[in-house]
C-alpha positions as CSV (number, residue, x, y, z in Angstrom):
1,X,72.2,-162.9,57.3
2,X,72.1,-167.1,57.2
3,X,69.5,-168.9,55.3
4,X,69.0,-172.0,55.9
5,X,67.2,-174.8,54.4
6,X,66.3,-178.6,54.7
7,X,65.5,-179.6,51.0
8,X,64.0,-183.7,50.7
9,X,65.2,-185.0,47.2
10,X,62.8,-186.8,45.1
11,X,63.3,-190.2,46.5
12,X,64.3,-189.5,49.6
13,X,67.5,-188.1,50.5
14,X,67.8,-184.5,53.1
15,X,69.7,-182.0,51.7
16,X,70.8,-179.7,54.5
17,X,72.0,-176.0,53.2
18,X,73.1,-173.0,54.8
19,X,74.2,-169.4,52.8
20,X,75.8,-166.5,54.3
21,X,75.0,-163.3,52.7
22,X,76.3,-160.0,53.2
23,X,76.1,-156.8,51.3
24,X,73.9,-158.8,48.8
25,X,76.5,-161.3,48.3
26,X,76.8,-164.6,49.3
27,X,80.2,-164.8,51.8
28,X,79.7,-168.7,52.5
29,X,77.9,-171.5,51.8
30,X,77.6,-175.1,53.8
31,X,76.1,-177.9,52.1
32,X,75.7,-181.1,54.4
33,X,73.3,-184.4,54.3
34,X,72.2,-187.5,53.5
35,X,74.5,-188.2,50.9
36,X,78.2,-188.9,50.6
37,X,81.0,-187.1,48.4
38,X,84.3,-188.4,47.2
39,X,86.7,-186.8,47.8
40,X,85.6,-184.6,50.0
41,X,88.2,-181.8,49.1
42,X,86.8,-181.1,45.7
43,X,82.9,-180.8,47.1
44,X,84.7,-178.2,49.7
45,X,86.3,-176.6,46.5
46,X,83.3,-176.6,45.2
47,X,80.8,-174.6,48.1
48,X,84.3,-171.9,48.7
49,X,83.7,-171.3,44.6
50,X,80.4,-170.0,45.5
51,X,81.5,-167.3,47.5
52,X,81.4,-163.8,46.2
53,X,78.1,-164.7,43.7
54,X,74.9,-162.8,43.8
55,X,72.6,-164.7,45.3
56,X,70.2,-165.1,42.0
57,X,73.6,-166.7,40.5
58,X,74.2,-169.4,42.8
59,X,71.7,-172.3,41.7
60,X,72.8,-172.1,38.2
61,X,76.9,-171.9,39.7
62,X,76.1,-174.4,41.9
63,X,74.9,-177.3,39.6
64,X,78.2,-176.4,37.8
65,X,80.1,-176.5,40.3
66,X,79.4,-179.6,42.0
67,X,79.3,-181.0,38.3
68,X,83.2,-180.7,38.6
69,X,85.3,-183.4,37.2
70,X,86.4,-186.2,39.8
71,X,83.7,-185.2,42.3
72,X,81.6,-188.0,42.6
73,X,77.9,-187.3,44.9
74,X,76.4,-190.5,45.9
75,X,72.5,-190.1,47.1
76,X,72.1,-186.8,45.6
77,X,72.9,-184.9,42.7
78,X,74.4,-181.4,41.4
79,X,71.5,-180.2,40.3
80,X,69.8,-181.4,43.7
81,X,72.2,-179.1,45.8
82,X,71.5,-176.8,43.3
83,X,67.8,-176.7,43.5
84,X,67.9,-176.5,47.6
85,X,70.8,-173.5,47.3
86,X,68.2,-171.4,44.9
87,X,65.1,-172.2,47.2
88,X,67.4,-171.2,50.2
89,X,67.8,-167.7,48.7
90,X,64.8,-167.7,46.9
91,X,65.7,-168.1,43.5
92,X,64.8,-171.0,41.2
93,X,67.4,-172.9,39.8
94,X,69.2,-171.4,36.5
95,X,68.9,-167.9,38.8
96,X,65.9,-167.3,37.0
97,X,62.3,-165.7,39.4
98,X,61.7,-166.9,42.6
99,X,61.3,-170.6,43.4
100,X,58.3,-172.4,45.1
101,X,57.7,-173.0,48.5
């Protein structure tokens, strides 16, 4: 099953997400937008390192993982992608409870 999600940053900026899941894990996750990110190899490193996570873990391994050193987000931030990865699945960032609407 694919959730997807359009998630407007404070400010501005579209966040576009999209997270596989499958047997109540997530099997891939897609983050595109409004936003640019250098280099572009790490920010791929860093949506494959999200594969295999519960879905209730991702927001809180997603602001770490795009926090990685050398990836630099311009027009967005980690714990942006984060916040639209954990509405997408319905849970709030930190993988705590559901998040709003």
């Amino acid at each position: 099953m694919e959730k997807r999600l359009d998630y407007k940053v404070p400010g501005g900026k579209l966040i576009r997400v999209a997270v596989e899941l499958d047997s109540g894990l997530v099997r891939r996750v897609r983050v595109a937008g409004d936003f640019f990110a250098h280099p572009e190899n790490l920010f791929e490193e860093a949506e494959a390192s999200l594969v295999a996570l519960p879905p209730e873990r991702l927001p809180a391994a997603a602001a770490a993982a795009f926090e990685r050193e050398g990836l630099v987000i311009f027009g967005a931030s980690a714990s942006d992608i984060a916040e639209a990865l954990g509405r997408a699945v319905g849970a709030a960032p930190g993988g705590i409870g559901a998040a709003p609407g």
